[in-house]
Steps between C-alpha positions, in 0.01 A plus 500: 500500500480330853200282364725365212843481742298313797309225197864481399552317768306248461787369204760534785372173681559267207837663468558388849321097436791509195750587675407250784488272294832550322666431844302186578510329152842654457801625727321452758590081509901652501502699765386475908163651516663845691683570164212425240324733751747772521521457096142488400499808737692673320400406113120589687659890500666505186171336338269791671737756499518434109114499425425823723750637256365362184142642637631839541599485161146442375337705783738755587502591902381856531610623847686362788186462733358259232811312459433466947185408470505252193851325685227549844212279327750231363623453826191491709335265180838266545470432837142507507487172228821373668299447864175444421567250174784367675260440822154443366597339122803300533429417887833630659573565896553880562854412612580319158400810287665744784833278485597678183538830710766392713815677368729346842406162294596612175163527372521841248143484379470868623693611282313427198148676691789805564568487117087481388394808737848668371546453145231750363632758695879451441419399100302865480780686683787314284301614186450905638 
């Protein structure tokens, strides 16, 4: 079951290039960039949140500790191809791709790395 959970999320970073894309074709021109941020922040966690529930659905989550550990190897995968395809790929500073961490700025991208390691684990306990 972890096998199939971490290839799963491989389909996770082309729901994040849609919904980047939604807020710079889209809302994104109508708002200051803080507020596409915050909002594309927060349609990021509903997104995830609502295909690690349509996965436990098909593969149902047997046991907390494997809800921890699947939510564990999202994370770690997330902010492994954030930083190094962020860095090495698409050529930004370490201080552009950090920038999204400062919460004093307004910058929530935390959140939606809280809501990947999270949502197997709180999905499995909301449906035990």
């Amino acid at each position: 079951m972890i096998l199939k959970y971490t290839l799963a999320w491989i389909p996770m970073v082309f729901i994040a290039i849609v919904n980047g894309m939604a807020r710079q074709l889209g809302y994104g021109k109508a708002m200051s960039e803080l507020a596409a941020h915050q909002l594309s922040t927060a349609t990021a966690v509903v997104l995830f949140v609502g295909y690690t529930w349509l996965l436990s659905l098909l593969w149902p989550l047997e046991s907390a500790r494997q809800a921890l550990t699947i939510g564990a190897i999202w994370l770690t995968l997330t902010v492994a191809f954030e930083f190094l395809f962020g860095h090495y790929v698409a050529k930004h500073s370490w201080m552009r791709l950090l920038h999204d961490y400062n919460l004093m700025q307004g910058r929530v991208w935390v959140f939606v790395l809280v809501a990947i390691a999270l949502a197997p684990y709180v999905i499995y306990r909301f449906r035990f």
